[in-house]
N, C-alpha and C positions, 0 to 999 in steps of 0.2 A: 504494500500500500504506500502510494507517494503522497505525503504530504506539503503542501503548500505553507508558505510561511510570509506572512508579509510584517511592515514593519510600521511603527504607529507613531509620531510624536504626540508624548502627553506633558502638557503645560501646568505649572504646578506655580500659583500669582497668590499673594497678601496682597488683597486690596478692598474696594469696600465692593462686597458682594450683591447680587439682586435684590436682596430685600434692603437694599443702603447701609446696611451696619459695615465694620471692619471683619475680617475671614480670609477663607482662605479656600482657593479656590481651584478644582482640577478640570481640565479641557482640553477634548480632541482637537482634529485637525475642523472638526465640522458641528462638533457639539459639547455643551458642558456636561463632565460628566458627574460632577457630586462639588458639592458647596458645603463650608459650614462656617458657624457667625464664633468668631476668636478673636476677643482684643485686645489678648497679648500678644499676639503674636507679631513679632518684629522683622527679623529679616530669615532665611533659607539659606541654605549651599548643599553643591552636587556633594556625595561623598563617593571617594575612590572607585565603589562597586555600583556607581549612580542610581543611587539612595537618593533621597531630600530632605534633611535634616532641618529643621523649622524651630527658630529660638524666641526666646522672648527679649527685650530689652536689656535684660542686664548679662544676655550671651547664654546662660541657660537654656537646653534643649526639650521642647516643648512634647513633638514628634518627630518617629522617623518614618517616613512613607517609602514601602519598596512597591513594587509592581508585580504585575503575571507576567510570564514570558522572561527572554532573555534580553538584559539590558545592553544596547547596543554602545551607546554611549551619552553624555549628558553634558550639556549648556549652560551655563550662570548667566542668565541674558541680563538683571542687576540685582542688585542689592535684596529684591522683593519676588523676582521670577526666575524660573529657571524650566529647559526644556529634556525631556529626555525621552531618549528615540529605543526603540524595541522591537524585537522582533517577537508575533503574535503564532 
């Protein structure tokens, strides 16, 4: 059986989410795919095995988001976003 594999970027933003509060938010190439309302949460970075480590203001680590699939590689787009590409 051949499997097919294709590859996703998922966008991983603190910012102020659809309902107007501060959160934190994850989105496809074409849709959001899960939100939630967090107001501490300060800035992100990729980690090594491109993870997203999400902290609060005084650098303490809040969450760490890994994904499905295999991580292809991952993007610090700023201080607030970051991108990370997969294969599905």
């Amino acid at each position: 059986m051949n499997k097919s594999h294709s590859e996703i970027c998922i966008k991983v933003s603190i910012k102020n989410i659809s309902d107007g509060t501060k959160g934190i938010s994850l989105s496809g190439p074409d849709k959001l795919i899960g939100e939630w309302v967090d107001s501490g949460a300060y800035s992100l970075s990729i980690t090594p095995d491109c993870q997203v480590s999400i902290y609060d203001e005084s650098g303490k680590q809040r969450y760490l988001l890994t994904f499905p699939g295999t991580p292809i590689r991952g993007e610090q787009l700023s201080e607030t976003e970051a991108a990370v590409i997969l294969t599905v």
